[in-house]
ROKE-360963 format. One record per residue (C-alpha): x, y, z. Coordinates in steps of 0.5 Angstrom, whole numbers, plus 500, padded with zeros to 3 digits. Example, Ala and Ser with C-alpha at 12.3 -4.5 7.8 and 13.67 -1.06 7.14 Angstrom:
# ROKE-360963
525491516/527498514/
//
This chain:
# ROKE-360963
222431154/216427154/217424146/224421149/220418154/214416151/219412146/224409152/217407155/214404149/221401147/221398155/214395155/216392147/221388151/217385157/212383152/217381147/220376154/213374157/210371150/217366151/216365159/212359159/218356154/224358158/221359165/219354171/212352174/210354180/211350186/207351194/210355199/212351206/206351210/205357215/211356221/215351218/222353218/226358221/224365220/230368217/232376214/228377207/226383201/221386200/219391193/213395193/213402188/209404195/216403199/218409193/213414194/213420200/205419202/206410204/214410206/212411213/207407213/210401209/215402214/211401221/207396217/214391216/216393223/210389225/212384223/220383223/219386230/222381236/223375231/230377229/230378222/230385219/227386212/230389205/226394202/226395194/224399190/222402182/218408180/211406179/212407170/217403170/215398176/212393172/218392167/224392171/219386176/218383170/225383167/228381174/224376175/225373169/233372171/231371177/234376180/227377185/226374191/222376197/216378197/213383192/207388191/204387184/198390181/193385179/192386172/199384172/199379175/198373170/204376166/209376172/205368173/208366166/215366169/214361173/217364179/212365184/210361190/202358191/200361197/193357197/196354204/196361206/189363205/182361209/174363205/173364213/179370212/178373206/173375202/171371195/172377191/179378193/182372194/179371186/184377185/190373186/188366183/191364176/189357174/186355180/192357184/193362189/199366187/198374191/194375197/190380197/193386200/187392198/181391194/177396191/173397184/171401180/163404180/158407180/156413184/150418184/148425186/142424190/141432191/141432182/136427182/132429187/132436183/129432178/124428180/127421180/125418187/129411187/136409185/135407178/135398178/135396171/138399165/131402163/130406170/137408169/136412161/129415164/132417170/138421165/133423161/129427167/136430169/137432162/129435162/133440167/135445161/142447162/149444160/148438164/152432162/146426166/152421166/159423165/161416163/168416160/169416153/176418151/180412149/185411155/179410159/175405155/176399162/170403164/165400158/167393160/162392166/157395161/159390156/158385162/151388165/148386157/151379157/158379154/163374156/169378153/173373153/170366152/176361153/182363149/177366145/176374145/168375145/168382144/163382139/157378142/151379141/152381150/157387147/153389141/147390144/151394150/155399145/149399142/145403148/151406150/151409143/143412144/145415150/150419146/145421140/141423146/146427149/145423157/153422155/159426151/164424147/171426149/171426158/176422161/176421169/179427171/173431166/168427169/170429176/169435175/163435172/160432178/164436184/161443179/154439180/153438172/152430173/148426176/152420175/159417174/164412174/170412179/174408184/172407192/177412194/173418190/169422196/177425197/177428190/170430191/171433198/178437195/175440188/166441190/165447191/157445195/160441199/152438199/155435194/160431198/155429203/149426198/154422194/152416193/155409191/150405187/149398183/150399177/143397174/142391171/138388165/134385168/132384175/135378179/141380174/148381178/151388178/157389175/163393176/171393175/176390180/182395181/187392187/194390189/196383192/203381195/207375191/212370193/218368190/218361189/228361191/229364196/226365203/220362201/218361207/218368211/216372205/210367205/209369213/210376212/205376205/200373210/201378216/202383212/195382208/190379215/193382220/187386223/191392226/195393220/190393215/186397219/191402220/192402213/184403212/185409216/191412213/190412205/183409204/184403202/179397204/181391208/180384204/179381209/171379213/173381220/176387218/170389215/166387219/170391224/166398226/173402223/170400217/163398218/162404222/164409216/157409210/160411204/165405205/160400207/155402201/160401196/163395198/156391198/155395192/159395187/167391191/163385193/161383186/167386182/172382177/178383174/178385166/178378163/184381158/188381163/189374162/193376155/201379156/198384151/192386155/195394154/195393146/188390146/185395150/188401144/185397140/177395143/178403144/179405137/173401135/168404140/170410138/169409131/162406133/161413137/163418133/158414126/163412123/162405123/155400126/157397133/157390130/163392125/166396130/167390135/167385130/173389127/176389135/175382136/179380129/185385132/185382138/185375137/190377133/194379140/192374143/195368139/
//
């Protein structure tokens, strides 16, 4: 069962890459939408992956009522597995089969922008109501093509019961006070694992912000960067840290849930929504409580704390009823209530400056933290930009670990990278 849908899977995907290489040649250009309150609002579809799941169909509905309600209109609902979602979106779209307004995952977003498909929503949006790192999330060369619907991050997060166990008196600012902090907990004895960073391949998205924190571009213009001198000096501390068993080979994210809810961690990276798999698996809830979001530390002082934008945005198709979706994707996305709602229900935090300003969300610690701590500052993975970003990812993840494991220095396992990169990038 799993191999036929492994291999259903890889031959789908095989298809839509195949399709996104040849979008700029066969697809169209984006166009702006209509200026809010322009044409009459008329009935219209929506497609989320959302819509299809048992724990949002009854919000998702709530929040479409809250805008068609007492317009006259009425919304279609659509939707595809979240496995097969990206496919069938981008297959659809690129017939023109799609029309509405859709939810799109933001690393997927600048494939589906090479159709050609989508409406500019730049007239849709105001630094005054979103913030900065969210709109980001939704530009593509310049263009506003998704409006932030939910915005998070990847970061890092501290046991500040374990610290204190160890002596560590401050949160660790600076990539030296963060090793000497591990090496203190490690001092403890026992079977800690100080940083249960995420070695296994399928998480290597986790080495990017620390690629960023020594300096590496990444990509550089169409120029994939992976082996600079940012990045080596990066793999290469990460590699110390494994030859002093601060970290361990083969954890994965559900690997280092558990070591931290067991207590066995001091530090780990996980999204802003983690306090309710730590509340479920913890065991001393003392746990939970002294869990703190942290910046992950810097090189040096003055530097910006790096972390990992994850998050969803609402698109419009530029044919058909441009102009209601572009309204919808906008009530849906600003509107206090509804995002507010949203917040209170599944976690998601708000992109929007009054809603996190709003006590709803201000008032709780543990969201307020992370956002100034790790969302505030966080960026997309830059190999988003390439239609082949999952298979440039396999490949980064195999050179990393052949840097891990000795089989290869940090500079001939990136610069081997970068070659096989490029390579998919051109």
């Amino acid at each position: 069962m799993r191999t036929r849908t492994a291999k259903r899977s890889i031959s789908a995907v095989a298809a839509v890459l195949s399709l996104t290489v040849t979008a700029c040649a066969a697809g169209g250009s984006d166009t702006a939408a209509p200026k809010p309150g322009g044409d009459k609002l008329t009935d219209f579809t929506f497609t989320s992956w959302n819509y299809g799941e048992e724990a949002q169909k009854e919000l998702i509905t709530a929040e479409v009522a809250g805008f068609t309600s007492g317009k006259g209109i009425s919304a279609k609902f659509s939707s595809y597995p979240f496995a097969e979602y990206r496919n069938q979106l981008l297959l659809r779209s690129r017939s023109k089969e799609m029309d509405g307004a859709a939810q799109v995952d933001i690393a997927d977003l600048k494939s589906l922008a090479r159709l050609g498909v989508l409406a500019d929503l730049g007239g849709y949006t105001s630094k005054d109501t979103y913030t900065e790192a969210a709109l980001k999330n939704g530009q593509v060369d310049g263009k506003q093509l998704g409006l932030p619907w939910y915005t998070g991050s990847i970061g890092l997060v501290a046991n500040d019961g374990l610290l204190k166990k160890a002596g560590v008196a401050a949160q660790p600012k600076t990539v030296s006070e963060f090793e000497a902090a591990l090496v203190k907990v490690k001092a403890l004895g026992g079977d800690y694992v100080p940083y249960a960073m995420t070695t296994k391949p399928e998480t290597v998205k986790d080495f990017i912000p620390w690629l960023r924190t020594f300096g590496s571009k990444i990509v550089d213009g169409d120029k994939i960067a992976v082996n600079d001198k940012g990045a080596v000096e990066a793999l290469t501390w990460i590699k110390g840290l494994l030859d002093q068993k601060l970290i361990s080979l083969n954890t994965g994210r559900p690997e280092a849930r558990t070591l931290y809810s067991q207590g066995r961690a001091a530090f780990f990276d996980d999204a802003n929504q983690v306090r309710g798999t730590l509340a479920k698996q913890a065991v001393d809830k003392s746990i939970v409580e002294g869990t703190l979001p942290i910046p992950r530390p810097v090189v040096k002082e003055g530097d910006v704390p790096q972390s990992l934008a994850w998050g969803g945005v609402i698109v419009v198709f530029n044919h058909g009823p441009v102009q209601t979706s572009a309204e919808f994707a906008g009530f849906m996305t600003s509107d206090k209530d509804t995002v507010l709602r949203r917040y209170s229900k599944i976690g998601s935090a708000p992109a929007t400056k009054t809603a996190l300003a709003d006590p709803a969300f201000a008032g709780d610690a543990f969201a307020s933290t992370w956002q100034q701590a790790s969302t505030v500052n966080a960026q997309p993975n830059p190999l988003w930009a390439f239609s082949k970003y999952g298979q440039m990812e396999s490949v980064l993840a195999t050179q990393i670990q052949a840097a891990l494991i000795g089989n290869k220095s940090p500079q001939q396992a990136l610069d081997a990278a970068a070659a096989e990169m490029q390579a998919l990038a051109d």
